[in-house]
C-alpha positions in Angstrom: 81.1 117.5 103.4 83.0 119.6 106.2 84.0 118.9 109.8 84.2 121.6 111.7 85.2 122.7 115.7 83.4 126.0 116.3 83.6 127.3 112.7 87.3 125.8 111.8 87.5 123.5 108.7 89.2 120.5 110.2 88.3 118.3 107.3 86.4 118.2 103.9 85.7 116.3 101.2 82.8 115.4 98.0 80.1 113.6 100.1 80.9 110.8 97.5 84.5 110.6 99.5 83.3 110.0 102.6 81.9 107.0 104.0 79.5 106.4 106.4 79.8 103.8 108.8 77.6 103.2 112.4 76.5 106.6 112.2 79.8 108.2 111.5 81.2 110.1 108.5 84.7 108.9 107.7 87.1 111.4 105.9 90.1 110.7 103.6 93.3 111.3 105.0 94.1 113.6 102.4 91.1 116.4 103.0 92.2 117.1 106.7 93.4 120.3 107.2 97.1 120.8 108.1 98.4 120.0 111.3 95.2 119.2 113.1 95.6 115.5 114.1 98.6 114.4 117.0 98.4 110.8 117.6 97.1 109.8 120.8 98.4 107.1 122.8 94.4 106.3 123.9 94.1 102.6 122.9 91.2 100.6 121.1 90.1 97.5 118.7 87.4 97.5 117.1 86.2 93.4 117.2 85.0 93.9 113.1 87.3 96.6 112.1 90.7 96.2 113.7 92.7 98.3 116.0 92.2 102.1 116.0 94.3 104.9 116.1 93.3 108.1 118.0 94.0 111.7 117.3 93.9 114.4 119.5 92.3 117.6 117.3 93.6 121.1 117.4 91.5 123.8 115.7 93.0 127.2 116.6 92.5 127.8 120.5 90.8 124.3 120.9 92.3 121.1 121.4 89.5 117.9 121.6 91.4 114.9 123.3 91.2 111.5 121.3 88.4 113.9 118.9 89.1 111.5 116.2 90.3 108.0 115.1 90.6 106.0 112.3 91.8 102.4 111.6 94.9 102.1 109.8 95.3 98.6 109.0 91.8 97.2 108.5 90.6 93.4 109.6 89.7 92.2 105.5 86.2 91.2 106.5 85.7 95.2 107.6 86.2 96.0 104.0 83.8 93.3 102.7 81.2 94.4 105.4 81.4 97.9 104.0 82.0 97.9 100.6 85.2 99.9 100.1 88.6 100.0 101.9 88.5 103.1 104.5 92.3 101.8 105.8 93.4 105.7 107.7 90.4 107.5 107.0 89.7 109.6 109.4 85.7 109.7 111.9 85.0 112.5 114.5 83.2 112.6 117.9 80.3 114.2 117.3 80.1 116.1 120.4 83.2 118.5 119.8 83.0 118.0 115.7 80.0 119.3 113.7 79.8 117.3 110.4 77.5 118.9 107.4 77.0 118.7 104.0 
């Protein structure tokens, strides 16, 4: 699977690697591209998942503030509720990011 901002890779990964949850596609921390995540000082908790961490995305010439997020220390019950630890893995707002197979 691939996320992309107007044709730039910002992630991909086997579909098999990426978990969906409530509609989103979460991607491992390890198939991001380089440099396209700065943390974000935009603050959220999730009351089943934990707190969140946003990411500001830069692909090229664009920038997408808080783009992305992911929940680096997960509530235990979020991973029993999904099925697999996603602790740092990585979900895109679908309005700037176009995820695909």
């Amino acid at each position: 699977m691939k996320a992309t901002i107007n044709g730039t890779i910002v992630a991909e990964a086997p579909a098999a690697d990426v978990i969906s949850i409530e509609g989103n596609s979460y991607f491992p921390p390890g198939s991001l591209a380089d440099g396209v995540l700065a943390e974000s000082a935009t603050p959220y908790t999730c009351p089943w998942k934990g707190p969140a961490q946003y990411w500001d995305l830069h692909a090229g010439p664009d920038t997408v503030a808080d783009g992305a997020w992911s929940y680096p220390v997960l509530k235990g019950s979020a991973v029993e509720r999904v099925g697999r630890d996603f602790a740092g893995y990585v979900a895109f707002d679908t309005k700037a990011v176009t995820v695909s197979e």
